[in-house]
MILUM-128864 format. One record per atom (N, C-alpha, C, O): residue number from 1; residue in one letter; atom name; x, y, z. Coordinates in Angstrom, 2 decimals. Layout:
N
{rodo NUM, 'A', 'CA', {X, Y, Z}}
...
END
This chain:
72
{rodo 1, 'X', 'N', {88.38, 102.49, 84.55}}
{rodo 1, 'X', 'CA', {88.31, 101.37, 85.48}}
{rodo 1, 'X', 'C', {87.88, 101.86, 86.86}}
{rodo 1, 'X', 'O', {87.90, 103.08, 87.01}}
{rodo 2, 'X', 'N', {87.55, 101.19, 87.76}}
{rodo 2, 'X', 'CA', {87.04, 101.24, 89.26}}
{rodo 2, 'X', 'C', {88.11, 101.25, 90.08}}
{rodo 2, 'X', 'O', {87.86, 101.14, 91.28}}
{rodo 3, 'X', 'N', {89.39, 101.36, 89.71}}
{rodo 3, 'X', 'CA', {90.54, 101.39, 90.35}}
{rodo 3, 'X', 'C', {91.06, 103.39, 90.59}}
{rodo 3, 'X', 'O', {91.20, 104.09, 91.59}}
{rodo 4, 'X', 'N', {91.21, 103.66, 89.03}}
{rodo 4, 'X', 'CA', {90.91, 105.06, 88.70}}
{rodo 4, 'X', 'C', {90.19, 105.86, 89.08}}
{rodo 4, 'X', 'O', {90.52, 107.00, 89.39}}
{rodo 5, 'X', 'N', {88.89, 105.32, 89.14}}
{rodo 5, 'X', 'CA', {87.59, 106.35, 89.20}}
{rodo 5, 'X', 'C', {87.99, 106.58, 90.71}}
{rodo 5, 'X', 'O', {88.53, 107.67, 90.88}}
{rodo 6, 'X', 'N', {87.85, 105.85, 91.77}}
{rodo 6, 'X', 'CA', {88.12, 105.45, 92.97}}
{rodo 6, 'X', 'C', {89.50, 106.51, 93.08}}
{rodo 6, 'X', 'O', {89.58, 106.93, 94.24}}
{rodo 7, 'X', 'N', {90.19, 106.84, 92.51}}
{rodo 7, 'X', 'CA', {91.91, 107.43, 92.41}}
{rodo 7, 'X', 'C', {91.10, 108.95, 92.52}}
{rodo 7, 'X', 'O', {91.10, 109.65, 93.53}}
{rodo 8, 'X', 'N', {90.49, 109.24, 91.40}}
{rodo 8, 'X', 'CA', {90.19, 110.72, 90.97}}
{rodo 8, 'X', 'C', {89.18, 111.16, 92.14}}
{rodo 8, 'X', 'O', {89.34, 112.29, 92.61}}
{rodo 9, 'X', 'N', {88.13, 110.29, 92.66}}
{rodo 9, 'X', 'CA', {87.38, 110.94, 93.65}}
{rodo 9, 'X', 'C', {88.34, 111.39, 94.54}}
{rodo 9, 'X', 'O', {88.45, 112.58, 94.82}}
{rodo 10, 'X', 'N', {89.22, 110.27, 95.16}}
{rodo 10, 'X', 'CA', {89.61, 110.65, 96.64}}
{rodo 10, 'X', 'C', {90.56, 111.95, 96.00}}
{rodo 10, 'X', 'O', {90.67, 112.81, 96.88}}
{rodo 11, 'X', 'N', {91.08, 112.23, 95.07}}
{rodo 11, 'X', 'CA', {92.31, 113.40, 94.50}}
{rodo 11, 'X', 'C', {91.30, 114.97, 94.68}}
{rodo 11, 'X', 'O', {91.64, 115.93, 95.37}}
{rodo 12, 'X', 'N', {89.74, 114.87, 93.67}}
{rodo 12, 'X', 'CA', {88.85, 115.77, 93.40}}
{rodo 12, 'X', 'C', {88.74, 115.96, 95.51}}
{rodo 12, 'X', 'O', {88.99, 117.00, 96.12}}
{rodo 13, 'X', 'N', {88.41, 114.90, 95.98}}
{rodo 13, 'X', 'CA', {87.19, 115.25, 97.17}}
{rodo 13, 'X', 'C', {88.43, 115.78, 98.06}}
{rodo 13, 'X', 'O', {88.06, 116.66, 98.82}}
{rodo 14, 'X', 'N', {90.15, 115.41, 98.20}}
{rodo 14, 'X', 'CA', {90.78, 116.01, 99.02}}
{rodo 14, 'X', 'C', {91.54, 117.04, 98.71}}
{rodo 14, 'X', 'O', {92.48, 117.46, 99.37}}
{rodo 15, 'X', 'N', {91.00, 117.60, 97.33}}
{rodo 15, 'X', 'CA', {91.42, 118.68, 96.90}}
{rodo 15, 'X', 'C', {90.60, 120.04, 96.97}}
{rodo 15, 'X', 'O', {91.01, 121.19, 96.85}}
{rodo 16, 'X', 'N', {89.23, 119.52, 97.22}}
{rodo 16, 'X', 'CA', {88.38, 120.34, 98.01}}
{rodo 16, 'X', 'C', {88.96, 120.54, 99.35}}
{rodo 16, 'X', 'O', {89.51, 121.61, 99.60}}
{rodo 17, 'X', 'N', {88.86, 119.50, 100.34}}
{rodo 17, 'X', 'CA', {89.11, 119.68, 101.95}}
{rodo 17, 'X', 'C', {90.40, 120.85, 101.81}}
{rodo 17, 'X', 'O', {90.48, 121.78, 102.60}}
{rodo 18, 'X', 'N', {91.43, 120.65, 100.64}}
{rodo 18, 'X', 'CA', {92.40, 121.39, 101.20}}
{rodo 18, 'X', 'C', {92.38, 123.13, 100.97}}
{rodo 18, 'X', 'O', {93.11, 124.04, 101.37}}
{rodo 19, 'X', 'N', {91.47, 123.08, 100.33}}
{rodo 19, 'X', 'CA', {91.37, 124.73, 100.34}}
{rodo 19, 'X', 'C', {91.31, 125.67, 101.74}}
{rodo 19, 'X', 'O', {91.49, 126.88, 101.89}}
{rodo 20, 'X', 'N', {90.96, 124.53, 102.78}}
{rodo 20, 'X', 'CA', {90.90, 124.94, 104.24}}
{rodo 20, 'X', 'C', {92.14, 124.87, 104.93}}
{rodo 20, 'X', 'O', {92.25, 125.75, 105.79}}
{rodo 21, 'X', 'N', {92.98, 124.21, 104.83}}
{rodo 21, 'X', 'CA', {94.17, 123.03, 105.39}}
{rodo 21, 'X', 'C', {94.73, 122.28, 104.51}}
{rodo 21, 'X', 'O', {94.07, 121.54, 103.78}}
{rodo 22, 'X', 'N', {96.29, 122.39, 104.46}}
{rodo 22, 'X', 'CA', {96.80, 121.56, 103.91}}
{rodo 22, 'X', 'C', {96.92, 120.58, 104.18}}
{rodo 22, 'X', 'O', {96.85, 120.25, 105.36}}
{rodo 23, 'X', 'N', {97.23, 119.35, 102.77}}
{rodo 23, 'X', 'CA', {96.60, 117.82, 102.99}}
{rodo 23, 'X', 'C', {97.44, 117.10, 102.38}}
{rodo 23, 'X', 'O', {97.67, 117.26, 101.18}}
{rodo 24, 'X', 'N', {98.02, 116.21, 103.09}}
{rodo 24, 'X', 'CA', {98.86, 115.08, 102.00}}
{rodo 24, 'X', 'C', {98.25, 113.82, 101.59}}
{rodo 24, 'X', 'O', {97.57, 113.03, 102.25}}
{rodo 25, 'X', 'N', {98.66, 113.79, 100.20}}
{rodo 25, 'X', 'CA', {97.58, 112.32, 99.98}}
{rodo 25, 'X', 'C', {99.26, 110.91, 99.84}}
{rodo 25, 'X', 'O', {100.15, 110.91, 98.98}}
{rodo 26, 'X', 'N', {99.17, 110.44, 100.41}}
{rodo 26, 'X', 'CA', {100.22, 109.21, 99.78}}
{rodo 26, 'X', 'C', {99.34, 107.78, 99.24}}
{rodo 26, 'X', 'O', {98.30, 107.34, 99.72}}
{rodo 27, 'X', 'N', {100.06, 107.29, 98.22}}
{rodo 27, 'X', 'CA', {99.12, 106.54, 97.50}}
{rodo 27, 'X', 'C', {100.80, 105.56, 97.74}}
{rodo 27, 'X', 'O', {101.99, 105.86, 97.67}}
{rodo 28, 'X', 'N', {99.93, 104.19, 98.05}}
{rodo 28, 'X', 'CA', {100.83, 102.97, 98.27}}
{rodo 28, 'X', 'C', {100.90, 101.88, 97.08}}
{rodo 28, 'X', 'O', {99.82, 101.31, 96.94}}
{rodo 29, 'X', 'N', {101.68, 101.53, 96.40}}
{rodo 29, 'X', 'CA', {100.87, 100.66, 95.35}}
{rodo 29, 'X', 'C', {101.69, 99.27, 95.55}}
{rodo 29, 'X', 'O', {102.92, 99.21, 95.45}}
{rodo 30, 'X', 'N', {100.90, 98.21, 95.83}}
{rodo 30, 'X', 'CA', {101.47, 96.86, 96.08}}
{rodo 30, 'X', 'C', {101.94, 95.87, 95.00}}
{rodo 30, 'X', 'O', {101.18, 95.35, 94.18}}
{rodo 31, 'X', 'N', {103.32, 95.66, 95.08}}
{rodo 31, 'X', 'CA', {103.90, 95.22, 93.98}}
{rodo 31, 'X', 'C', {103.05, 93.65, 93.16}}
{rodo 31, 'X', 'O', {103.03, 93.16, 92.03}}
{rodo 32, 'X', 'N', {102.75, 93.49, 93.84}}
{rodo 32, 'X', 'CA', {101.44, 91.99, 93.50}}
{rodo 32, 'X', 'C', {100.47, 92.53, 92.68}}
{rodo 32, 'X', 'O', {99.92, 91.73, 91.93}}
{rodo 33, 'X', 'N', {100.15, 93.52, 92.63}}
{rodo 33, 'X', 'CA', {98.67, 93.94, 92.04}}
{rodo 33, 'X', 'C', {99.35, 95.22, 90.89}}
{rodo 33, 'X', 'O', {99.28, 95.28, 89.66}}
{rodo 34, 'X', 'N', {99.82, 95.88, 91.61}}
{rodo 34, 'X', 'CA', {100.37, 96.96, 90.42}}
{rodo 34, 'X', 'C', {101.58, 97.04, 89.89}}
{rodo 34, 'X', 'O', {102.12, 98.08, 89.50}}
{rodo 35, 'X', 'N', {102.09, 95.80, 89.86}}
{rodo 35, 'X', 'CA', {103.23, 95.58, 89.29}}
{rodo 35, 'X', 'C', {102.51, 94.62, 87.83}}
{rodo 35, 'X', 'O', {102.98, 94.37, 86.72}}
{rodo 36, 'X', 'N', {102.12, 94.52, 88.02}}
{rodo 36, 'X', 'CA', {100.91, 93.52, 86.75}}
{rodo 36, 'X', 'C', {101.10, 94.15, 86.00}}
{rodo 36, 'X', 'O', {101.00, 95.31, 86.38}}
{rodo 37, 'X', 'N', {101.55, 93.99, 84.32}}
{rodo 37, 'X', 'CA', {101.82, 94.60, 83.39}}
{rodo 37, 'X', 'C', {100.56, 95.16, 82.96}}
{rodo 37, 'X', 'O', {100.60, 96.12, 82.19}}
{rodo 38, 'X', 'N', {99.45, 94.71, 83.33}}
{rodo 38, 'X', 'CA', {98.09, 95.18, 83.26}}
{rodo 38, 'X', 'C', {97.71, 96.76, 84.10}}
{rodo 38, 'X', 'O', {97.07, 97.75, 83.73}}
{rodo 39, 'X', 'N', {98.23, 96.52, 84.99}}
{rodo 39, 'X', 'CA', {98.13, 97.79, 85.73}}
{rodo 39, 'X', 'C', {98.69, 99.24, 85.60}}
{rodo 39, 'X', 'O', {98.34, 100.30, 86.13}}
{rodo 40, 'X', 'N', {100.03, 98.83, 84.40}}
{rodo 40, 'X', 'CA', {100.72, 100.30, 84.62}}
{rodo 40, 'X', 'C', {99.94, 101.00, 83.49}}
{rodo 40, 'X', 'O', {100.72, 101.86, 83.08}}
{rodo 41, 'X', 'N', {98.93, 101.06, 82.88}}
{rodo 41, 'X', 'CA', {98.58, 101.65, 82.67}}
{rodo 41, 'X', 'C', {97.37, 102.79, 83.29}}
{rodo 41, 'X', 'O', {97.36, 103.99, 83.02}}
{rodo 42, 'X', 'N', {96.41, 102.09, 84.13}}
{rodo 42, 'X', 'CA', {95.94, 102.81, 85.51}}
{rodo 42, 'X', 'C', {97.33, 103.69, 85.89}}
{rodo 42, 'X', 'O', {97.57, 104.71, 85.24}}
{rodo 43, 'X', 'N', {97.99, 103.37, 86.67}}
{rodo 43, 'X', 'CA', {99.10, 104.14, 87.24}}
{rodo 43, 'X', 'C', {99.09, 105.17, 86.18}}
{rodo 43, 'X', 'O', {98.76, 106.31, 86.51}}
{rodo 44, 'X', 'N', {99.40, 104.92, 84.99}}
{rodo 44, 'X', 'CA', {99.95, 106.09, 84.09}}
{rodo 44, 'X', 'C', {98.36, 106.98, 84.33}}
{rodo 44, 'X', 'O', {98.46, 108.17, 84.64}}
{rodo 45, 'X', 'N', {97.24, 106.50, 84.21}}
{rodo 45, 'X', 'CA', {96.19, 107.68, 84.15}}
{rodo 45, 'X', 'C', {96.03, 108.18, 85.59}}
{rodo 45, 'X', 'O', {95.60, 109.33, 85.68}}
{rodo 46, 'X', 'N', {96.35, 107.43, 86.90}}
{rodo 46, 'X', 'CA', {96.58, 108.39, 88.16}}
{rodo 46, 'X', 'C', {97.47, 109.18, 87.74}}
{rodo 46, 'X', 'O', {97.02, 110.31, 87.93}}
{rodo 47, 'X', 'N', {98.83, 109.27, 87.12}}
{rodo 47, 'X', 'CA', {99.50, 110.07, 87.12}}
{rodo 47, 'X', 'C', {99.28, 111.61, 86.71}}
{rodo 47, 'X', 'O', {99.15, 112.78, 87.07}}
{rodo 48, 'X', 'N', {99.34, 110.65, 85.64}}
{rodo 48, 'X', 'CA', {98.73, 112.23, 84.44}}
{rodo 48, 'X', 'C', {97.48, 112.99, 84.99}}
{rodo 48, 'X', 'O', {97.29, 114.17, 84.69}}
{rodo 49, 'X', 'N', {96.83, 112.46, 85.62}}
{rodo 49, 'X', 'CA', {95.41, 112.87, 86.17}}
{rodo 49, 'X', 'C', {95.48, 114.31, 87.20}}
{rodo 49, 'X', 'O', {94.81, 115.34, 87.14}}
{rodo 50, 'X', 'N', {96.97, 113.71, 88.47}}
{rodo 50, 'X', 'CA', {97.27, 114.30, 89.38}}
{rodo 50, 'X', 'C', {98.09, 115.54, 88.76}}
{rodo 50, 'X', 'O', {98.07, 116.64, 89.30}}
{rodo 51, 'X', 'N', {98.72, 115.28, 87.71}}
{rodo 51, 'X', 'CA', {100.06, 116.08, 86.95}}
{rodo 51, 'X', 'C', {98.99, 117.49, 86.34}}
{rodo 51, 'X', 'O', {99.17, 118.70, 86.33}}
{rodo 52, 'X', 'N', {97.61, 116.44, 85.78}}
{rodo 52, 'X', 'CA', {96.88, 118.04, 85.15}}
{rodo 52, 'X', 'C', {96.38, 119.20, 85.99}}
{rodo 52, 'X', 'O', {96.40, 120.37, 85.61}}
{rodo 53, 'X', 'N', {95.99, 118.84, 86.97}}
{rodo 53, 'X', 'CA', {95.96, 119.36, 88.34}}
{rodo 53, 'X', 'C', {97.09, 120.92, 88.85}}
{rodo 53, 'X', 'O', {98.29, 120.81, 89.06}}
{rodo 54, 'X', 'N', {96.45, 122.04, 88.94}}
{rodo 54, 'X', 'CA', {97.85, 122.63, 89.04}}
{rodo 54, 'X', 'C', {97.80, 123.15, 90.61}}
{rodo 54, 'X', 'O', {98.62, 123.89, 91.15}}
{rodo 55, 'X', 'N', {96.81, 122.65, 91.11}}
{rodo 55, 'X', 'CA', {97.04, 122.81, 92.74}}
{rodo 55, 'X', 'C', {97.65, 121.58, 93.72}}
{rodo 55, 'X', 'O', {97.68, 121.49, 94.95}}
{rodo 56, 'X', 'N', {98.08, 120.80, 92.78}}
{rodo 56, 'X', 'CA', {99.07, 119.19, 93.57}}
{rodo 56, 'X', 'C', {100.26, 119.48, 93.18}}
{rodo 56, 'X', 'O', {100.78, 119.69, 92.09}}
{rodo 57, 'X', 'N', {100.79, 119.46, 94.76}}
{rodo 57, 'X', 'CA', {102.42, 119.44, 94.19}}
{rodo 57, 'X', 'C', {102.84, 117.98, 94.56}}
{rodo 57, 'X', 'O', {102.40, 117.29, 95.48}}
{rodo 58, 'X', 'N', {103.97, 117.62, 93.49}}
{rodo 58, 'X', 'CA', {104.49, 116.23, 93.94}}
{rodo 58, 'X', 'C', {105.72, 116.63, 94.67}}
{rodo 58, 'X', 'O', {106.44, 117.55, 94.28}}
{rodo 59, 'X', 'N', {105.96, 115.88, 95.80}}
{rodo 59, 'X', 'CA', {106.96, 115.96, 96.54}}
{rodo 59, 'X', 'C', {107.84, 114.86, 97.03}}
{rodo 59, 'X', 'O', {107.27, 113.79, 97.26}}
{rodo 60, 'X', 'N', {108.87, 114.91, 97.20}}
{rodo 60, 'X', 'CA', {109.62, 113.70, 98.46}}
{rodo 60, 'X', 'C', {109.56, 114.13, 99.67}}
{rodo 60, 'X', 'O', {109.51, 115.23, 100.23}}
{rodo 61, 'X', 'N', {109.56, 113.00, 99.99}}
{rodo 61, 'X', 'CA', {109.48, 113.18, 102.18}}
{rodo 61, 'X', 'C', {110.23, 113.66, 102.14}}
{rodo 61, 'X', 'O', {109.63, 114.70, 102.42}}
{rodo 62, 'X', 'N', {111.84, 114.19, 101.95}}
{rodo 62, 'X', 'CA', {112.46, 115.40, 102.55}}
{rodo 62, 'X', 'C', {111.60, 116.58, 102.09}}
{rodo 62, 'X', 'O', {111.26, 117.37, 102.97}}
{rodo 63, 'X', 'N', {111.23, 116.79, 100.89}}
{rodo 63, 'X', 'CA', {110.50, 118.02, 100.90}}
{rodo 63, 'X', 'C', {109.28, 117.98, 101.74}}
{rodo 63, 'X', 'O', {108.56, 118.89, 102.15}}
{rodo 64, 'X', 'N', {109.24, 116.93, 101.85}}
{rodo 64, 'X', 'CA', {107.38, 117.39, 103.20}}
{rodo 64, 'X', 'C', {108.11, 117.50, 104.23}}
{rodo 64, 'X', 'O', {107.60, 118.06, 105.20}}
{rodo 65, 'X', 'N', {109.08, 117.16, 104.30}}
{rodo 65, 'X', 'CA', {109.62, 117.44, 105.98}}
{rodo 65, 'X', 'C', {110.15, 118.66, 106.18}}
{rodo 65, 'X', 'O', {109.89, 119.17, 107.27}}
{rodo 66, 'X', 'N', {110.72, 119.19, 105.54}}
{rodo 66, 'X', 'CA', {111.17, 120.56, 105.36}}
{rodo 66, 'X', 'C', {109.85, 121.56, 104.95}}
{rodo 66, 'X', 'O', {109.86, 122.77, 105.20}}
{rodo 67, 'X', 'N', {109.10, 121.09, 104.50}}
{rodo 67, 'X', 'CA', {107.92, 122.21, 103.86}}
{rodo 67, 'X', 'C', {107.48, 122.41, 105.88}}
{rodo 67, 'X', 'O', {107.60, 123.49, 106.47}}
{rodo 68, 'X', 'N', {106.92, 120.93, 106.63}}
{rodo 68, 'X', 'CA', {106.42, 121.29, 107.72}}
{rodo 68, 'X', 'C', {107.44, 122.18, 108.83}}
{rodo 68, 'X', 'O', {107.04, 123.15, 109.48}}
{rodo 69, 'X', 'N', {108.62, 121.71, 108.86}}
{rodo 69, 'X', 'CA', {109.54, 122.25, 109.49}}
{rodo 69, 'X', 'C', {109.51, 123.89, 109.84}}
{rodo 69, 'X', 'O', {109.31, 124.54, 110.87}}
{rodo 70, 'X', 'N', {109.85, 124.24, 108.37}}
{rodo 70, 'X', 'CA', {109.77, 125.83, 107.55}}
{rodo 70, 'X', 'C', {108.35, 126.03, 108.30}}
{rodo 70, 'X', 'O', {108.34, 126.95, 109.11}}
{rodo 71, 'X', 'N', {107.27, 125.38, 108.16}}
{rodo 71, 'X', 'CA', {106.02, 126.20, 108.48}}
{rodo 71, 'X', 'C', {105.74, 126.57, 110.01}}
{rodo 71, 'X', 'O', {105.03, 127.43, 110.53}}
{rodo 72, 'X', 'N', {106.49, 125.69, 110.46}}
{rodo 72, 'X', 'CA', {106.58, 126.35, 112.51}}
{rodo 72, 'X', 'C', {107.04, 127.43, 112.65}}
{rodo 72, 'X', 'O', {107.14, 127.92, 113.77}}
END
């Protein structure tokens, strides 16, 4: 789908930039549109997409806050 494809570029193209600088991507998903029983399946292929990936780490905001913290 054009929802996906759109998912994997911005994941591929800011997974390039970060070889320079680290980069956080947050992905927002609006309960109107991706709550659609139609949709969780997209979601499931962002997921898995990001998961095959072994240079993305998934994190919680305490861990990004502490990762930046630690890095000063």
């Amino acid at each position: 789908t054009e929802i996906f494809e759109f998912f994997k570029s911005q994941i591929d193209a800011m997974r390039g930039a970060a070889r320079y600088e680290p980069l956080c991507f947050a992905f927002g998903a609006h309960a109107h549109m991706f709550g659609l029983p139609a949709y969780s399946s997209i979601v499931q292929q962002m997921i898995e997409y990001a998961l095959s990936c072994d240079d993305i780490w998934f994190a919680t905001m305490d861990e990004l806050v502490r990762y930046w913290c630690e890095a000063d």
